[in-house]
Residue, then its C-alpha position, 0 to 999 in steps of 0.5 A: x573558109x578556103x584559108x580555114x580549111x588550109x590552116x586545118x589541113x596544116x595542122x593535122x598529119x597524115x593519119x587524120x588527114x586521111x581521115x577527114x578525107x574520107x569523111x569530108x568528100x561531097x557527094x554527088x546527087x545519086x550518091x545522096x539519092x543512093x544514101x536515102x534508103x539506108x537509117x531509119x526512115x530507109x524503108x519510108x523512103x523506099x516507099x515513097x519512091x516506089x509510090x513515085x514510079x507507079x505514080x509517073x508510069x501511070x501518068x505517062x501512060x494516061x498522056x499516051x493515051x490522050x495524045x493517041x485519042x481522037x474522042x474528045x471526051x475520051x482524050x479529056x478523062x485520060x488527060x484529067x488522069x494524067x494531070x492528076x498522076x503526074x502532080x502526085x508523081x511531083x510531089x512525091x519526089x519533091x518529099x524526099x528532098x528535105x530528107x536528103x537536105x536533113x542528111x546533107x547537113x548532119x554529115x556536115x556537122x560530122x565533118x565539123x565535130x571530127x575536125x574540132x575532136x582532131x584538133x583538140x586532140x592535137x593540143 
């Protein structure tokens, strides 16, 4: 893939260069996280990561208190709580992941579609 891409980058000039470049960069993870809530399913996204937050500061706060408890019975309602809020914290962010693969692979295929219309352009 590496000598494709060289032979690519040969038969372009500088302008289209410049161009793929832009488009073809990774992103890293907080840029990916950043782009999530932005197209249309922004707002369902925003959503879930706020549903995420409450759900891990409520968990957190439940396992605070059954560390802090010395009742038994006490300790095991907020531990039973925390248990079950931070599974729902998990699996709240454990739904976003395919979101970010699906936008992984559409700039892939962007980057792809770009340089197949550049080189035929350049024919």
């Amino acid at each position: 893939m590496d000598n494709l891409d060289r032979m690519i980058s040969e038969a372009l000039d500088d302008e289209d260069r410049e161009i793929l470049d832009k488009i073809g960069r990774d992103q890293g993870y907080f840029e990916q996280a950043v782009g999530l809530f932005s197209g249309k399913d922004g707002l369902l996204n925003a959503l879930i990561f706020i549903w995420h937050l409450v759900f891990f500061l409520g968990g957190a706060y439940a396992a605070y208190k059954f560390f802090t408890l010395t009742d038994v019975l006490e300790a095991m309602r907020w531990g039973m709580s925390s248990a079950v809020l931070l599974l729902a914290a998990l699996i709240t962010k454990v739904s976003i992941f395919p979101s970010m693969q699906a936008n992984r692979v559409l700039r892939a295929l962007k980057h792809l579609e770009m340089q197949v219309a550049l080189l035929a352009a350049r024919r």
